[in-house]
GULUMVEX-823839 format. One line per field, with one value per residue: residue in one letter; x negated, y negated, z negated of N, C-alpha, C, O, CB in turn. Coordinates in steps of 0.05 Angstrom, whole numbers. Glycine has a CB too. Example, Ala and Ser with C-alpha at 12.3 -4.5 7.8 and 13.67 -1.06 7.14 Angstrom:
BEGIN
residu = A | S
nu = -264 | -257
nv = 114 | 45
nw = -156 | -142
cau = -246 | -273
cav = 90 | 21
caw = -156 | -143
cu = -264 | -258
cv = 66 | -1
cw = -156 | -157
ou = -285 | -268
ov = 66 | -23
ow = -169 | -161
cbu = -226 | -282
cbv = 89 | 12
cbw = -181 | -114
This chain:
BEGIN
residu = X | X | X | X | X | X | X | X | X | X | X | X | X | X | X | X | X | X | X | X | X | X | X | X | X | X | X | X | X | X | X | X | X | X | X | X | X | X | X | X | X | X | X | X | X | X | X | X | X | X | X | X | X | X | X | X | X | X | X | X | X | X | X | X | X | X | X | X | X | X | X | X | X | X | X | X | X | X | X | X | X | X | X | X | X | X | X | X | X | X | X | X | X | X | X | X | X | X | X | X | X | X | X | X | X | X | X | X | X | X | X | X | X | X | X | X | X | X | X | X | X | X | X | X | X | X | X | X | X | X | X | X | X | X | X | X | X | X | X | X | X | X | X | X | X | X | X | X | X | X | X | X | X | X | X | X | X | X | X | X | X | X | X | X | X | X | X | X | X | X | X | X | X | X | X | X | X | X
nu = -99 | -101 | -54 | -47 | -4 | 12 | 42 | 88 | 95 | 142 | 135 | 127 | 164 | 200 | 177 | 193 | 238 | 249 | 232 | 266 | 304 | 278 | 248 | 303 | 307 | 270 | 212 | 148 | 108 | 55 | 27 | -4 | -20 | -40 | -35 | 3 | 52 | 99 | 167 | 208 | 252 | 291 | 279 | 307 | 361 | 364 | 376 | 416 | 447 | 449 | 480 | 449 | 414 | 386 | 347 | 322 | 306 | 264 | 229 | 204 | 155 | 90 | 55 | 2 | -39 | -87 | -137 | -173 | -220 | -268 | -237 | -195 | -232 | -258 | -200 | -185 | -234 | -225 | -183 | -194 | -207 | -161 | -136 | -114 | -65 | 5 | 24 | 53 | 11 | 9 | -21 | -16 | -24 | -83 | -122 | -119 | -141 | -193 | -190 | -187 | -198 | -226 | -270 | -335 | -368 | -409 | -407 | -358 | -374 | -403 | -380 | -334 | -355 | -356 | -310 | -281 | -303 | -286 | -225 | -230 | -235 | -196 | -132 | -100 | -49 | -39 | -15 | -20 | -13 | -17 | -6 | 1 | -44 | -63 | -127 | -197 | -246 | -283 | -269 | -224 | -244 | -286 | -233 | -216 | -257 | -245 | -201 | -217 | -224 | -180 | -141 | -102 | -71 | -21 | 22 | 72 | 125 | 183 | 216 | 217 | 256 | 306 | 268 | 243 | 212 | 191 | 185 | 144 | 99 | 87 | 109 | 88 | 67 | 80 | 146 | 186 | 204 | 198
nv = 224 | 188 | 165 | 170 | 133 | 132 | 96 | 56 | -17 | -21 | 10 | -16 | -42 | -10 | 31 | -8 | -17 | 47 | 47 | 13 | 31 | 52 | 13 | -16 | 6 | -1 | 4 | -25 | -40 | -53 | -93 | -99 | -135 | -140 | -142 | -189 | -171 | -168 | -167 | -195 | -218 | -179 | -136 | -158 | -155 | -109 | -86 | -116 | -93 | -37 | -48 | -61 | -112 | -159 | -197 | -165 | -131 | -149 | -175 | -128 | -128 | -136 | -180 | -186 | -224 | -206 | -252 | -244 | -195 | -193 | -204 | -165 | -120 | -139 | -143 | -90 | -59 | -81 | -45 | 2 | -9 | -21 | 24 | 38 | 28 | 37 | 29 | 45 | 32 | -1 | -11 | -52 | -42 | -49 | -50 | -77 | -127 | -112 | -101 | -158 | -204 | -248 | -234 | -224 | -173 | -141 | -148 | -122 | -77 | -56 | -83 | -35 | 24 | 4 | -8 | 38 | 67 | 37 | 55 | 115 | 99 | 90 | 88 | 141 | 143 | 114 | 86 | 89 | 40 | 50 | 4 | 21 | -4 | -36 | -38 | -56 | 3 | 12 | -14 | 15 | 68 | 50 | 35 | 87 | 118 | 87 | 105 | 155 | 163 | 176 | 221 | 253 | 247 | 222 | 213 | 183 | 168 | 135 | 170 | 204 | 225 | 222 | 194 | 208 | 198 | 239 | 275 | 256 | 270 | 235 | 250 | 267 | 210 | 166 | 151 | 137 | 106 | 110
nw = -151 | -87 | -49 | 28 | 72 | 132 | 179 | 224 | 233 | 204 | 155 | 98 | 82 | 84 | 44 | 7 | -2 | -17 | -69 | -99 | -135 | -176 | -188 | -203 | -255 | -281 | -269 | -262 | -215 | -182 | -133 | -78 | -26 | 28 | 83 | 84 | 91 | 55 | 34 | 0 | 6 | 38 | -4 | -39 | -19 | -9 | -63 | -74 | -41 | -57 | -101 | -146 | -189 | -161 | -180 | -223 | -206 | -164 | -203 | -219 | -188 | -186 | -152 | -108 | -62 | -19 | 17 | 56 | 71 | 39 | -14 | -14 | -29 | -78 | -114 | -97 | -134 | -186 | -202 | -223 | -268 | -296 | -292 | -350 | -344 | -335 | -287 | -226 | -164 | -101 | -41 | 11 | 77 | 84 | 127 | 161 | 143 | 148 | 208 | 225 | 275 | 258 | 232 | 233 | 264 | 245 | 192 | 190 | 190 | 149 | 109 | 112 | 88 | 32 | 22 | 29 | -18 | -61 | -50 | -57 | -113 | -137 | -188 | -207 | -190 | -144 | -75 | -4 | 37 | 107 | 165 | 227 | 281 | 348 | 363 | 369 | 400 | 359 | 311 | 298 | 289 | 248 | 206 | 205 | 185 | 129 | 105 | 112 | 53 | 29 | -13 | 3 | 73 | 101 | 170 | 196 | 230 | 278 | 286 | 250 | 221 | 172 | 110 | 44 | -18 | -44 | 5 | 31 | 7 | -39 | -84 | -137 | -157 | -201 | -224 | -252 | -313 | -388
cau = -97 | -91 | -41 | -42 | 16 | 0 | 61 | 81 | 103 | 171 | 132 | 123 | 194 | 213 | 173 | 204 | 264 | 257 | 223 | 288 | 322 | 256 | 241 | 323 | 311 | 252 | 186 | 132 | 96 | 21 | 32 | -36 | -3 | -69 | -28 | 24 | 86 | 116 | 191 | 230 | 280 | 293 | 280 | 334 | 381 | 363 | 375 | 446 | 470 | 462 | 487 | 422 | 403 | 372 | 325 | 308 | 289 | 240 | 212 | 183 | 138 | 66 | 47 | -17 | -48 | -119 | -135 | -192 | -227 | -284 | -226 | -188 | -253 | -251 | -183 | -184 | -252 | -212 | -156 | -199 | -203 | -141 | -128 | -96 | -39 | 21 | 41 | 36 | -2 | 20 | -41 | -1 | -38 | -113 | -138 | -111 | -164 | -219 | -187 | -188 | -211 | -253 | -291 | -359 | -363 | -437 | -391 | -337 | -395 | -414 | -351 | -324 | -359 | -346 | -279 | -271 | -314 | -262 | -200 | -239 | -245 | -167 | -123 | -81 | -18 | -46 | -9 | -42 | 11 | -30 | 7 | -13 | -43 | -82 | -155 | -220 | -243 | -303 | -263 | -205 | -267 | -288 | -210 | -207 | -274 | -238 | -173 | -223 | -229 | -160 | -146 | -77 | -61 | 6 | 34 | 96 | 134 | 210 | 225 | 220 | 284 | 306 | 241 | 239 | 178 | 175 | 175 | 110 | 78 | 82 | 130 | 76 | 72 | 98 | 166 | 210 | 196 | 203
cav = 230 | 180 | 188 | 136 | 136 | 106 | 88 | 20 | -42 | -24 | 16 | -31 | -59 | 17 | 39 | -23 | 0 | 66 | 42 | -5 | 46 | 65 | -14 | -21 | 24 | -25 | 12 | -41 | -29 | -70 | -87 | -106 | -140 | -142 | -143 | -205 | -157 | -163 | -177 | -205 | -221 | -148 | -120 | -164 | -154 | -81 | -85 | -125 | -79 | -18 | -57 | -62 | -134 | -176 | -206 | -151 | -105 | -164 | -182 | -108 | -121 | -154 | -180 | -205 | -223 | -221 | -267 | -230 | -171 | -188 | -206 | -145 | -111 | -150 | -124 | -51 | -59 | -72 | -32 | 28 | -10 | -25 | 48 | 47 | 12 | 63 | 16 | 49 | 14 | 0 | -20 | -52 | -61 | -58 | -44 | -99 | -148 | -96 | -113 | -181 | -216 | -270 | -233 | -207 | -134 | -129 | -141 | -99 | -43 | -62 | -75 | -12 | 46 | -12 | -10 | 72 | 78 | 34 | 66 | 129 | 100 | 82 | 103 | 173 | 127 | 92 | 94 | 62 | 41 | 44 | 11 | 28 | -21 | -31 | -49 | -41 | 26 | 12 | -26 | 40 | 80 | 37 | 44 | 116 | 126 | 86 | 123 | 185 | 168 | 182 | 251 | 264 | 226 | 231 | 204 | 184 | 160 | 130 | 195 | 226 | 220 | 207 | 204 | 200 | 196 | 274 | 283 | 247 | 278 | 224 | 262 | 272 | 188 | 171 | 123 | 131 | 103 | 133
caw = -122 | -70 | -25 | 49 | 86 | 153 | 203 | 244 | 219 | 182 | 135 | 84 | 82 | 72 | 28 | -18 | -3 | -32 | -94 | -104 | -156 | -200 | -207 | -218 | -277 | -307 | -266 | -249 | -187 | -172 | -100 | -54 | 4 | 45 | 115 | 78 | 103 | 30 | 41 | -15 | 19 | 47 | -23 | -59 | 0 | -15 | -85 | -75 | -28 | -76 | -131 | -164 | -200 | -148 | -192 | -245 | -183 | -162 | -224 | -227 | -166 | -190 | -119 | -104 | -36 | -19 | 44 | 71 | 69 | 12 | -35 | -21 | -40 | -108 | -123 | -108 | -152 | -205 | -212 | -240 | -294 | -300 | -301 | -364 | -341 | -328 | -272 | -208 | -153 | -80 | -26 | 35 | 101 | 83 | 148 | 172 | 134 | 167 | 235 | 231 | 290 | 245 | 218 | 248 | 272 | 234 | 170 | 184 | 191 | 119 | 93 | 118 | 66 | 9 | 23 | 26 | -42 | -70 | -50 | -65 | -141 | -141 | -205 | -191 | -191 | -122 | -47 | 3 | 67 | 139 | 186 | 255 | 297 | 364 | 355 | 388 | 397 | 338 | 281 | 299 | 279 | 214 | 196 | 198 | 164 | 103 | 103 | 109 | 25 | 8 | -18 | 21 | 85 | 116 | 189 | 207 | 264 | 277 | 300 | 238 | 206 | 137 | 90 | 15 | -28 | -46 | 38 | 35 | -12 | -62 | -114 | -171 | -169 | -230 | -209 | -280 | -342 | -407
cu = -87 | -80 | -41 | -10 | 5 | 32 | 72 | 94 | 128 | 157 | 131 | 152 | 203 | 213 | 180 | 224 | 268 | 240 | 252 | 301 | 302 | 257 | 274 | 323 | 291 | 224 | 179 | 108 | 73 | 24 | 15 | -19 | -32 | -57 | -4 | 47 | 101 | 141 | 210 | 246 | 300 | 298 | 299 | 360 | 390 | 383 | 400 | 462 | 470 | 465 | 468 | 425 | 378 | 341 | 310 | 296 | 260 | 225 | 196 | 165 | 117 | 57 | 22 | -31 | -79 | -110 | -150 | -212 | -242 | -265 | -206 | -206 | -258 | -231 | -182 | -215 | -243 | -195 | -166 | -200 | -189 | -127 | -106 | -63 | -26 | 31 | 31 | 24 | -7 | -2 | -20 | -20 | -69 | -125 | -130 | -129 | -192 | -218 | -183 | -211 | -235 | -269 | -307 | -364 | -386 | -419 | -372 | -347 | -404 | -399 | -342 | -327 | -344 | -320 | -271 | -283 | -296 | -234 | -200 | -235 | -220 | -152 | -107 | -55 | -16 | -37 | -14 | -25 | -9 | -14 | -15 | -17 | -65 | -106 | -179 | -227 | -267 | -289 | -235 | -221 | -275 | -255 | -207 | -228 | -264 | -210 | -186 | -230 | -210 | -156 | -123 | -80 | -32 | 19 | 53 | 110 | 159 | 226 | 232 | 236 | 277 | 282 | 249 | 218 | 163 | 170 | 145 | 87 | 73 | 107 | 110 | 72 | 91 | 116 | 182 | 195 | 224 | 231
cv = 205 | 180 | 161 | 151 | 114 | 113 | 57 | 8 | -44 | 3 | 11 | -35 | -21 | 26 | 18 | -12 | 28 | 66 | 29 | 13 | 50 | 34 | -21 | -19 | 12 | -14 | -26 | -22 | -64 | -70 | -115 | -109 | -151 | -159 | -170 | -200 | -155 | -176 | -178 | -211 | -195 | -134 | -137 | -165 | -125 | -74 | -95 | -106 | -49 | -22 | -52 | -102 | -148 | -185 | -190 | -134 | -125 | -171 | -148 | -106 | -145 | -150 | -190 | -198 | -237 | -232 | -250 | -208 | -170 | -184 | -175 | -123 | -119 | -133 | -101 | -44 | -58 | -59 | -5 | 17 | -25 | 0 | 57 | 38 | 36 | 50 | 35 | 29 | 17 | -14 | -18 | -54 | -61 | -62 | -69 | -132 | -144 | -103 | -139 | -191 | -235 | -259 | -205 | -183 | -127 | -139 | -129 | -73 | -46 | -51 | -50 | 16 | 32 | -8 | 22 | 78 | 62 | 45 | 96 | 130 | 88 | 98 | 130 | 160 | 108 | 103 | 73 | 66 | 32 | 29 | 7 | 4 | -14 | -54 | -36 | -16 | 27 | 2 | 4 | 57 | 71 | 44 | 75 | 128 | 114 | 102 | 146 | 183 | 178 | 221 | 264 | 249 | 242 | 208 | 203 | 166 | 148 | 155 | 209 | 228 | 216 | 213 | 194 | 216 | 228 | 279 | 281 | 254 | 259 | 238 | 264 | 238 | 175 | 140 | 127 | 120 | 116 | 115
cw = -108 | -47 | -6 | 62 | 113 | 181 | 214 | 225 | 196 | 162 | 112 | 68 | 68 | 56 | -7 | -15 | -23 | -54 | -116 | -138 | -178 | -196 | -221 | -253 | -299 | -296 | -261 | -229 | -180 | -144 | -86 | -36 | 25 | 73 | 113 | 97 | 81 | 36 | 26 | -12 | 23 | 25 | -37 | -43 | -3 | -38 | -90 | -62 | -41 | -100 | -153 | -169 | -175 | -163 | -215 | -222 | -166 | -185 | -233 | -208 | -181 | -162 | -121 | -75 | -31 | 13 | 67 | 69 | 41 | -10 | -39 | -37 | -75 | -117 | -120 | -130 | -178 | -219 | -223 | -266 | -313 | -300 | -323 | -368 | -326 | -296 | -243 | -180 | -120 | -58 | -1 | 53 | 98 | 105 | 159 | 175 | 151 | 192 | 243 | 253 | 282 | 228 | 237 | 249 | 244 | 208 | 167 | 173 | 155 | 102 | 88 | 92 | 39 | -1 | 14 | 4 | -65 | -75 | -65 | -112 | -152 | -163 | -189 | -180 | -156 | -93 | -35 | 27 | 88 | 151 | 213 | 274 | 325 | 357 | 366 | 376 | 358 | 316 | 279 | 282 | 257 | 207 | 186 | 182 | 131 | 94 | 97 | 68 | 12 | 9 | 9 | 46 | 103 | 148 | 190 | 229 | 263 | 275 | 281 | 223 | 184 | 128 | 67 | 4 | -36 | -13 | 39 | 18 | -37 | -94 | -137 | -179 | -191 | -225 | -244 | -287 | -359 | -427
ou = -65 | -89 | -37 | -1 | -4 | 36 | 60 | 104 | 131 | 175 | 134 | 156 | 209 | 233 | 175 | 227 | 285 | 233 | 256 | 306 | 311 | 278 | 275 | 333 | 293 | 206 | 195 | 97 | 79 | 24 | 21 | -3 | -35 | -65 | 8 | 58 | 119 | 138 | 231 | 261 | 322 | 317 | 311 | 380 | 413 | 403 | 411 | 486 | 490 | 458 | 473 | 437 | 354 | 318 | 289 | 274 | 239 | 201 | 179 | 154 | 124 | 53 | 19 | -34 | -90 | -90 | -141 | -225 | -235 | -269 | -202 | -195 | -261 | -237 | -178 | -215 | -248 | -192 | -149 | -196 | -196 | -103 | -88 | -46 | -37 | 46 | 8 | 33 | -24 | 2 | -10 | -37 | -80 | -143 | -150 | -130 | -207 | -239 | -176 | -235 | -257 | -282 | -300 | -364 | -380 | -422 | -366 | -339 | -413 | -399 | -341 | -307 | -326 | -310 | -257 | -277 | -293 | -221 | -181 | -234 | -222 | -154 | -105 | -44 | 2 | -47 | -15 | -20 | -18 | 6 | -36 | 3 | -79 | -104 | -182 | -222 | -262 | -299 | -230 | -213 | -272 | -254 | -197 | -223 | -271 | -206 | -175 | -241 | -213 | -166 | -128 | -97 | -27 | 23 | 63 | 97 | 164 | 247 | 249 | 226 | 255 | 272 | 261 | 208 | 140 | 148 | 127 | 63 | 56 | 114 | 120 | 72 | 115 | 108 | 186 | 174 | 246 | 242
ov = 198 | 190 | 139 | 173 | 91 | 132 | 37 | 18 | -60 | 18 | 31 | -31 | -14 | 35 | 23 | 8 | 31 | 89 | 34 | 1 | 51 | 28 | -30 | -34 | 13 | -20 | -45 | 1 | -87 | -49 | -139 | -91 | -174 | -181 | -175 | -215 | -138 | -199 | -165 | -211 | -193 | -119 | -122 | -176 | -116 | -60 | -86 | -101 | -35 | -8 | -39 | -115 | -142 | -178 | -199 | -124 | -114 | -173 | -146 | -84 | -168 | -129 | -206 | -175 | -259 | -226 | -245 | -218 | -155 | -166 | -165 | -110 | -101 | -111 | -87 | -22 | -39 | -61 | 11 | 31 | -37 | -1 | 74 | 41 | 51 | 64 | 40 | 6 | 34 | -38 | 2 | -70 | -77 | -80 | -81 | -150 | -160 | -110 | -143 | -187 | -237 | -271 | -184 | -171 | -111 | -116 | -123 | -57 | -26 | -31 | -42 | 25 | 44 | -5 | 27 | 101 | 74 | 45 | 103 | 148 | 75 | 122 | 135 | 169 | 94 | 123 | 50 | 88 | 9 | 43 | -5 | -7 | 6 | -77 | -12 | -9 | 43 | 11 | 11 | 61 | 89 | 68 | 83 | 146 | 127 | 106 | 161 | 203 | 189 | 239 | 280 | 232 | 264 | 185 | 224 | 150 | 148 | 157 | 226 | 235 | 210 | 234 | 173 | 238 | 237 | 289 | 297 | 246 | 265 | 231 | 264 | 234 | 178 | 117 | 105 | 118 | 124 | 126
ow = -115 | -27 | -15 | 59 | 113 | 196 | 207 | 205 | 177 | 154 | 97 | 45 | 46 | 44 | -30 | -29 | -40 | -61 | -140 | -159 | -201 | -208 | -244 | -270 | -324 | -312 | -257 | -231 | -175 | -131 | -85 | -29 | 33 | 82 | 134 | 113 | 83 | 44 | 31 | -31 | 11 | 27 | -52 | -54 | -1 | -34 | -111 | -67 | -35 | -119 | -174 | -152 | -176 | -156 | -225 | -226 | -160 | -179 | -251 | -206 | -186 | -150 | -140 | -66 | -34 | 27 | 90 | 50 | 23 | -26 | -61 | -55 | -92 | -126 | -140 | -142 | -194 | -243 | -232 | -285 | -333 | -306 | -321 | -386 | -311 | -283 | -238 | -181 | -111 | -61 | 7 | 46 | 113 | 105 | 166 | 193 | 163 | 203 | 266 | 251 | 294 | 210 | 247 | 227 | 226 | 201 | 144 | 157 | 145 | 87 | 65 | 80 | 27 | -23 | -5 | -2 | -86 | -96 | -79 | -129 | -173 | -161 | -165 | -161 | -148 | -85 | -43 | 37 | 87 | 152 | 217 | 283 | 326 | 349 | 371 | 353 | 339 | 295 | 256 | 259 | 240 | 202 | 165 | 167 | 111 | 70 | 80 | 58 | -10 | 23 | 27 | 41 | 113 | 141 | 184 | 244 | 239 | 263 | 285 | 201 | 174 | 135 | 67 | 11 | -36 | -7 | 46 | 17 | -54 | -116 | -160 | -203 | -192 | -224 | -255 | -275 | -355 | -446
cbu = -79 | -98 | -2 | -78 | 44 | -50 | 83 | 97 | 112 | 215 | 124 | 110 | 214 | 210 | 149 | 207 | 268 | 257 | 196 | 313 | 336 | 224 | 226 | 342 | 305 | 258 | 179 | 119 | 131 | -13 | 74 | -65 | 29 | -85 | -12 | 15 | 87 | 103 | 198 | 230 | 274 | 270 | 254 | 331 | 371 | 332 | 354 | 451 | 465 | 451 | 512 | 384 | 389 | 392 | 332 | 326 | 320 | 245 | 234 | 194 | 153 | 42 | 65 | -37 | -25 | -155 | -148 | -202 | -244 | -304 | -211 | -179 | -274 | -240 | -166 | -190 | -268 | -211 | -132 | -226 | -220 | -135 | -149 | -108 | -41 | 52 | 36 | 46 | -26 | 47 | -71 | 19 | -27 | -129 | -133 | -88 | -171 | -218 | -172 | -190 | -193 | -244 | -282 | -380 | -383 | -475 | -384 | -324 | -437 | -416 | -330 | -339 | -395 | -348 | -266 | -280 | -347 | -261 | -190 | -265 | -275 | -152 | -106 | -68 | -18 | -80 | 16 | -84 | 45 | -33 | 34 | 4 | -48 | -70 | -158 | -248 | -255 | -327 | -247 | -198 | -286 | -298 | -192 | -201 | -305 | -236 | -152 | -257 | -237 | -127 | -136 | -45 | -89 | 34 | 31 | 108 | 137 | 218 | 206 | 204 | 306 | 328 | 211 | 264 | 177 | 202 | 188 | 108 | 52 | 84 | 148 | 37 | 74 | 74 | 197 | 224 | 188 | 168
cbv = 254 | 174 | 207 | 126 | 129 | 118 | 103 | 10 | -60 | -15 | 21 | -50 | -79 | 32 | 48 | -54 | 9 | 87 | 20 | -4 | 75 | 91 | -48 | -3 | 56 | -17 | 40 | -62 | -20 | -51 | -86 | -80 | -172 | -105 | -106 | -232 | -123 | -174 | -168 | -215 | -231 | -136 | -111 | -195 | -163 | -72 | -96 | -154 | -78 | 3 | -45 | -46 | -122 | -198 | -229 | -135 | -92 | -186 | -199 | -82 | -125 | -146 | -199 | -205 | -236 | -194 | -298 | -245 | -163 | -211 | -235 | -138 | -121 | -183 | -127 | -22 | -79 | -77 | -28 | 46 | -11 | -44 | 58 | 46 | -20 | 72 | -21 | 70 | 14 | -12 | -3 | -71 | -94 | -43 | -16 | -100 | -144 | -65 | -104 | -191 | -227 | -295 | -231 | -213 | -118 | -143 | -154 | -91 | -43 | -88 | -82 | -7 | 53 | -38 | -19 | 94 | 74 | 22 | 67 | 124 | 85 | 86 | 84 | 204 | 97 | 86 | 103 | 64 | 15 | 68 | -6 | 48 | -46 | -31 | -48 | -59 | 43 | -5 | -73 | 54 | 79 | -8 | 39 | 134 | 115 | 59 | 126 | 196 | 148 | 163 | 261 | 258 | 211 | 228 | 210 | 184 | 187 | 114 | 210 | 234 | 240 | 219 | 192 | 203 | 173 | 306 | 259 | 219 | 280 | 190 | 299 | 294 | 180 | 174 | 133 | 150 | 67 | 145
cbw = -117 | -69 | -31 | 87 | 68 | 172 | 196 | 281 | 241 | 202 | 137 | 97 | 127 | 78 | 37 | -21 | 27 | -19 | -88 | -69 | -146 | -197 | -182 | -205 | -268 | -351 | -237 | -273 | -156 | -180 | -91 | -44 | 0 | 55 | 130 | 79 | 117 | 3 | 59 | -24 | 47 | 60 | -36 | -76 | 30 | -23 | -96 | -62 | 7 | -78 | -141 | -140 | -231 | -145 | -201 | -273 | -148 | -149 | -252 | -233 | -130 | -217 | -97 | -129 | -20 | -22 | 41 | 77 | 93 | 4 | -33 | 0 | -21 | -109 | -120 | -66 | -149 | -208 | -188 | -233 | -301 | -287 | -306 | -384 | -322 | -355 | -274 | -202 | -170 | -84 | -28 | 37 | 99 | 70 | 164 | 157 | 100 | 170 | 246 | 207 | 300 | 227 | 183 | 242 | 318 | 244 | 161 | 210 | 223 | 111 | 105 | 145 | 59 | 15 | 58 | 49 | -44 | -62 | -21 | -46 | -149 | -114 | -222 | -220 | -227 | -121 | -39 | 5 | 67 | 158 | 185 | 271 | 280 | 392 | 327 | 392 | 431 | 343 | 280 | 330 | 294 | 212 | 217 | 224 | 173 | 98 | 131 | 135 | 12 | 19 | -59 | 9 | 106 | 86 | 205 | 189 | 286 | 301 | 317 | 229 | 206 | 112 | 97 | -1 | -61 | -64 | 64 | 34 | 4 | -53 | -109 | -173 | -155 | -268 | -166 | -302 | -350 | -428
């Protein structure tokens, strides 16, 4: 099951945050920084201030950053078959590559299914973070037709007080190890 989470800009940073204790513990986590909001800084600031290991809580994050849309397309291509990896697997920002200004509408329109038959073909272990942006009314429209692949999708807002990962529906993601 793929679950998105789509809310503004401090989603990202958050949702490291509340990973902080399952990587403490030795998880690794695959983390697609599409929208380059990854904040190492933040997460070992995290990780010092609940007396977690600075550097063993970063060394469980495999980061990798595509530049632009095709390459994000590359990597979510592969991670089905990378399936058998227990690791679970964190998609920051995709939409973000889709709304890129440089690149031509008549490839967004392309892009666009490519992208949602991808995410569509994402291990069970896979959350995919929206954040919310403004964008013409047509690439808004390509956006939400790729989001329309994930199985769950969840909103959230400032507003909505404390969240942790069972709130959102990610509780069957598998955060221990054994």
């Amino acid at each position: 099951m793929v679950h998105t989470v789509v809310g503004s800009s401090w989603l990202p940073a958050w949702f490291l945050s509340a990973l902080c204790p399952a990587l403490e513990r030795g998880l690794t986590v695959r983390w697609i920084d599409a929208g380059n909001r990854f904040d190492a800084y933040g997460l070992g600031r995290t990780a010092r201030d609940s007396g977690a290991d600075p550097r063993r809580v970063l060394r469980g994050v495999r980061l990798a950053r595509p530049f632009n849309a095709f390459q994000l397309e590359a990597m979510l291509g592969r991670l089905p078959a990378d399936a058998a990896s227990d690791s679970p697997v964190v998609v920051s920002d995709p939409l973000a590559l889709l709304y890129d200004e440089e690149l031509p509408e008549d490839e967004a329109r392309r892009l666009a299914p490519r992208l949602a038959r991808a995410l569509k073909a994402l291990p069970s272990n896979c959350v995919v973070l929206s954040v919310a942006r403004q964008t013409s009314p047509e690439r808004a429209a390509l956006g939400e037709a790729v989001l329309a692949a994930s199985d769950r999708v969840v909103s959230l807002s400032e507003r909505d007080g404390p969240l942790s990962l069972e709130a959102l529906g990610c509780g069957d993601l598998v955060l221990a190890t054994a």
